[in-house]
N, C-alpha and C positions, 0 to 999 in steps of 0.2 A: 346647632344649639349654642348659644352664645354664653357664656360663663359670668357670673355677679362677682368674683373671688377676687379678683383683681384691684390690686392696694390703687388707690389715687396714685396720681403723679405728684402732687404735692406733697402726700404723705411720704413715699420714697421717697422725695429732692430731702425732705426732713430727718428722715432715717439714715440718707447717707451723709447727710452732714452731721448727725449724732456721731457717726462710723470715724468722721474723719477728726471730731476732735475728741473722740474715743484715744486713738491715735496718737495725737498731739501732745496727749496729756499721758498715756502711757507711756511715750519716747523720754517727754520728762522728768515722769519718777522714774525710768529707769536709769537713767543719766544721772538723775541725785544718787542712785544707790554704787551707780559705776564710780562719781566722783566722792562718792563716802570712803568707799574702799582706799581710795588712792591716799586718804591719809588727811594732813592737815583740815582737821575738820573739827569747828567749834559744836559744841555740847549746847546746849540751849533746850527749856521748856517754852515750848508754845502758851502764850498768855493766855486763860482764862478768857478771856474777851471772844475768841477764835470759837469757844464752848456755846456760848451765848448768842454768837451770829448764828451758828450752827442749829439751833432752838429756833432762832426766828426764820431761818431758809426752811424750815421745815414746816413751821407755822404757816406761809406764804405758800408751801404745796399745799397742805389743806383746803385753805382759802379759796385759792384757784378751784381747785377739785370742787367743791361745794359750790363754787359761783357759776361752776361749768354743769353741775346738775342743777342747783335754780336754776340756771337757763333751759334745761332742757326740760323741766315742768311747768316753766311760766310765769316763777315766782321773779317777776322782776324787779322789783323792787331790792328782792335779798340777790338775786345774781349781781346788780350793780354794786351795792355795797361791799358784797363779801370782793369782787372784783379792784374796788378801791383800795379795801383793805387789805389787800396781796399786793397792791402797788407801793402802798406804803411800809410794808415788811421786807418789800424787795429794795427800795430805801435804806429803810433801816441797817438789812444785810449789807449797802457796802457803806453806809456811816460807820457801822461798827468795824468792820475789815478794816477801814481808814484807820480808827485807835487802836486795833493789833497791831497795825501798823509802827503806830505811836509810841507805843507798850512793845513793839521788838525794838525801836532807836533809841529807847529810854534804859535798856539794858543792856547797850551796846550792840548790838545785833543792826548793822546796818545795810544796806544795798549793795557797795562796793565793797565792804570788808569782807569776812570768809564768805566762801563759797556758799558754807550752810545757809547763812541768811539768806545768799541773794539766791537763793533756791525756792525760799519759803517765799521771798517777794516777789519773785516769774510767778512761782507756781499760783500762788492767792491772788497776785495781780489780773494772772490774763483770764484766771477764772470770772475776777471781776468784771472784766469787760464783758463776758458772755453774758453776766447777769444783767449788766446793764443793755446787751442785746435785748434779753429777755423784758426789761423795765419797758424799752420802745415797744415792742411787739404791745404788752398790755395796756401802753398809753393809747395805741391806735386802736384795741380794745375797746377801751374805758370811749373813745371818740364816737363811735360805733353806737355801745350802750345808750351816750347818753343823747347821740344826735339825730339818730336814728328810728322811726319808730318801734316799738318793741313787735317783733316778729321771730318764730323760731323758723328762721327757711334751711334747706339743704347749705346754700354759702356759707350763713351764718355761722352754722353748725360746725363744717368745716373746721373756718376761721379759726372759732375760739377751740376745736379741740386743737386745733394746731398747735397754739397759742399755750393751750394747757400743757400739752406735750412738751413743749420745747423748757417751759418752767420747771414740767417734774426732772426731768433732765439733767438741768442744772443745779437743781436742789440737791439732788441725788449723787451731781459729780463733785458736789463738793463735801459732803459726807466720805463719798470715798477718800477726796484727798485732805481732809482734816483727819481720817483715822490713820494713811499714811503716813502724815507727817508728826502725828503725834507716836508711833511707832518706831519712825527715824529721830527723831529729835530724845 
Protein backbone atom coordinates (compact mmCIF):
# COMPACT_ATOMS: atom_id res chain seq x y z
CA UNK A 1 0.00 0.00 0.00
CA UNK A 2 1.57 3.13 -1.19
CA UNK A 3 1.50 6.22 1.10
CA UNK A 4 0.03 10.05 -0.03
CA UNK A 5 2.19 11.76 2.99
CA UNK A 6 5.10 12.29 1.19
CA UNK A 7 6.33 16.23 0.91
CA UNK A 8 7.03 16.90 -2.99
CA UNK A 9 10.67 17.21 -3.90
CA UNK A 10 10.20 20.65 -4.75
CA UNK A 11 8.72 21.48 -1.54
CA UNK A 12 11.78 19.84 0.43
CA UNK A 13 14.48 21.39 -2.16
CA UNK A 14 12.44 24.66 -0.62
CA UNK A 15 12.39 23.86 2.95
CA UNK A 16 16.07 23.06 2.94
CA UNK A 17 16.92 26.02 1.39
CA UNK A 18 14.69 27.99 4.07
CA UNK A 19 17.22 25.60 6.60
CA UNK A 20 20.17 26.95 5.14
CA UNK A 21 19.64 30.64 5.19
CA UNK A 22 17.86 30.02 8.44
CA UNK A 23 21.56 29.39 9.16
CA UNK A 24 23.27 32.00 7.38
CA UNK A 25 21.42 34.47 9.05
CA UNK A 26 21.61 32.97 12.57
CA UNK A 27 25.75 32.77 12.09
CA UNK A 28 25.19 36.59 11.56
CA UNK A 29 23.51 37.86 14.42
CA UNK A 30 25.42 35.74 16.32
CA UNK A 31 28.63 37.19 15.17
CA UNK A 32 26.95 40.83 15.65
CA UNK A 33 26.49 39.70 19.34
CA UNK A 34 30.11 37.98 19.61
CA UNK A 35 31.48 41.23 17.89
CA UNK A 36 29.34 43.61 20.32
CA UNK A 37 30.84 41.97 23.17
CA UNK A 38 34.30 42.66 22.07
CA UNK A 39 33.87 46.39 22.56
CA UNK A 40 34.27 49.25 20.18
CA UNK A 41 30.92 49.42 19.15
CA UNK A 42 28.87 52.48 18.04
CA UNK A 43 25.41 53.11 19.74
CA UNK A 44 22.85 54.02 16.89
CA UNK A 45 18.87 53.92 16.55
CA UNK A 46 17.67 52.21 13.80
CA UNK A 47 15.70 54.84 11.60
CA UNK A 48 12.05 54.75 11.54
CA UNK A 49 11.97 54.07 7.90
CA UNK A 50 13.24 50.28 8.74
CA UNK A 51 9.56 50.39 10.91
CA UNK A 52 7.62 51.28 7.85
CA UNK A 53 9.33 48.81 5.38
CA UNK A 54 8.58 46.31 7.98
CA UNK A 55 4.56 47.33 7.53
CA UNK A 56 4.87 47.06 3.99
CA UNK A 57 6.89 43.29 3.91
CA UNK A 58 4.14 42.42 5.75
CA UNK A 59 1.34 43.93 3.78
CA UNK A 60 3.09 41.94 0.61
CA UNK A 61 2.42 38.55 2.84
CA UNK A 62 -1.02 39.30 3.00
CA UNK A 63 -1.24 40.06 -0.69
CA UNK A 64 0.30 37.05 -1.72
CA UNK A 65 -1.62 34.97 0.77
CA UNK A 66 -5.01 36.32 -0.71
CA UNK A 67 -3.89 36.18 -4.41
CA UNK A 68 -2.86 32.44 -3.53
CA UNK A 69 -6.46 31.77 -2.29
CA UNK A 70 -8.28 33.88 -5.29
CA UNK A 71 -6.36 31.49 -7.06
CA UNK A 72 -7.53 28.60 -5.60
CA UNK A 73 -11.30 29.67 -5.90
CA UNK A 74 -11.21 31.10 -9.29
CA UNK A 75 -11.45 34.63 -8.54
CA UNK A 76 -9.15 35.70 -11.26
CA UNK A 77 -9.23 38.67 -11.79
CA UNK A 78 -8.64 39.48 -7.69
CA UNK A 79 -5.62 36.65 -7.76
CA UNK A 80 -3.84 38.75 -10.44
CA UNK A 81 -4.15 41.94 -8.93
CA UNK A 82 -3.75 41.19 -5.47
CA UNK A 83 -0.52 39.31 -7.10
CA UNK A 84 0.58 42.59 -8.74
CA UNK A 85 0.14 44.31 -5.75
CA UNK A 86 2.63 42.15 -3.63
CA UNK A 87 5.05 42.87 -6.42
CA UNK A 88 4.70 46.25 -5.99
CA UNK A 89 5.02 46.16 -1.96
CA UNK A 90 8.00 43.92 -2.50
CA UNK A 91 9.26 47.03 -4.45
CA UNK A 92 8.40 49.17 -2.20
CA UNK A 93 10.14 47.07 0.64
CA UNK A 94 13.62 47.46 -0.95
CA UNK A 95 12.95 51.31 -2.12
CA UNK A 96 12.52 51.91 1.33
CA UNK A 97 15.51 49.70 2.79
CA UNK A 98 17.54 51.75 0.06
CA UNK A 99 16.54 55.15 2.39
CA UNK A 100 17.39 53.40 5.69
CA UNK A 101 20.03 53.20 4.08
CA UNK A 102 20.25 56.77 3.48
CA UNK A 103 18.88 57.71 6.82
CA UNK A 104 22.03 55.40 8.54
CA UNK A 105 24.82 57.50 6.17
CA UNK A 106 23.08 60.68 6.96
CA UNK A 107 23.93 60.11 10.64
CA UNK A 108 27.04 58.78 10.16
CA UNK A 109 26.61 55.23 10.42
CA UNK A 110 28.43 54.03 7.37
CA UNK A 111 29.44 50.61 5.72
CA UNK A 112 33.06 50.73 6.51
CA UNK A 113 33.10 52.63 9.67
CA UNK A 114 32.15 50.64 12.86
CA UNK A 115 31.41 47.50 12.82
CA UNK A 116 27.93 48.16 14.22
CA UNK A 117 26.84 49.66 10.93
CA UNK A 118 28.35 47.52 8.59
CA UNK A 119 26.54 44.74 10.57
CA UNK A 120 23.18 46.45 10.01
CA UNK A 121 24.19 46.84 6.24
CA UNK A 122 25.29 42.68 5.70
CA UNK A 123 22.53 41.98 7.69
CA UNK A 124 19.46 44.36 5.69
CA UNK A 125 21.58 43.99 2.70
CA UNK A 126 21.74 40.26 1.97
CA UNK A 127 18.24 40.16 3.28
CA UNK A 128 17.54 42.23 0.34
CA UNK A 129 18.79 40.29 -2.02
CA UNK A 130 16.59 37.32 -0.91
CA UNK A 131 13.59 39.65 -1.42
CA UNK A 132 14.56 40.47 -4.63
CA UNK A 133 14.88 36.57 -5.13
CA UNK A 134 11.52 36.63 -4.05
CA UNK A 135 10.32 39.83 -6.46
CA UNK A 136 11.83 37.25 -9.53
CA UNK A 137 10.01 34.22 -8.44
CA UNK A 138 6.46 36.51 -8.50
CA UNK A 139 7.40 38.33 -11.77
CA UNK A 140 7.50 34.63 -13.41
CA UNK A 141 4.22 34.63 -11.39
CA UNK A 142 2.57 37.61 -12.55
CA UNK A 143 4.13 36.03 -16.37
CA UNK A 144 2.00 32.95 -15.76
CA UNK A 145 -1.18 34.79 -14.56
CA UNK A 146 -1.16 36.99 -17.16
CA UNK A 147 -0.09 34.67 -20.24
CA UNK A 148 -1.34 31.99 -19.54
CA UNK A 149 -4.90 30.85 -19.66
CA UNK A 150 -6.59 30.98 -16.35
CA UNK A 151 -6.54 27.28 -15.16
CA UNK A 152 -6.31 25.95 -11.53
CA UNK A 153 -4.08 22.76 -12.48
CA UNK A 154 -2.10 20.58 -9.94
CA UNK A 155 1.57 22.56 -11.42
CA UNK A 156 -0.03 25.74 -11.15
CA UNK A 157 -1.01 25.13 -7.70
CA UNK A 158 2.38 24.13 -6.88
CA UNK A 159 4.06 26.94 -8.37
CA UNK A 160 2.43 29.64 -6.90
CA UNK A 161 2.27 28.01 -3.35
CA UNK A 162 5.85 27.76 -3.81
CA UNK A 163 6.16 31.01 -4.62
CA UNK A 164 3.76 32.12 -1.67
CA UNK A 165 5.97 30.24 0.59
CA UNK A 166 9.13 31.43 -0.16
CA UNK A 167 7.51 35.33 0.18
CA UNK A 168 6.14 34.53 3.74
CA UNK A 169 9.64 33.56 4.53
CA UNK A 170 11.15 36.36 3.93
CA UNK A 171 8.74 38.54 5.21
CA UNK A 172 8.96 36.82 8.29
CA UNK A 173 12.97 36.71 8.26
CA UNK A 174 12.99 40.02 8.30
CA UNK A 175 10.61 40.71 11.06
CA UNK A 176 12.88 38.64 13.05
CA UNK A 177 15.92 40.54 12.02
CA UNK A 178 14.48 44.18 12.37
CA UNK A 179 13.27 43.05 16.14
CA UNK A 180 16.93 41.97 16.48
CA UNK A 181 18.62 44.70 15.46
CA UNK A 182 16.36 47.02 17.14
CA UNK A 183 17.16 45.19 20.44
CA UNK A 184 21.02 45.31 19.65
CA UNK A 185 21.15 48.87 18.48
Amino acid sequence: MRSNNKIHPKKFGLYISFASIMMMFTGLTSAHIVRQSAGNWLEFKIPPIFFISTVVILLSSATIHLSYKSFLKGREQQYKWLMVLSAVLGFAFIVLQYEGWQQLNAIGVDLKGNPSGSFVYAISGIHAAHVLGGIGAIAVALLHAFSLPFKVTPVRKLRFELTAQYWHFVDFLWVYLIVFLVMQH
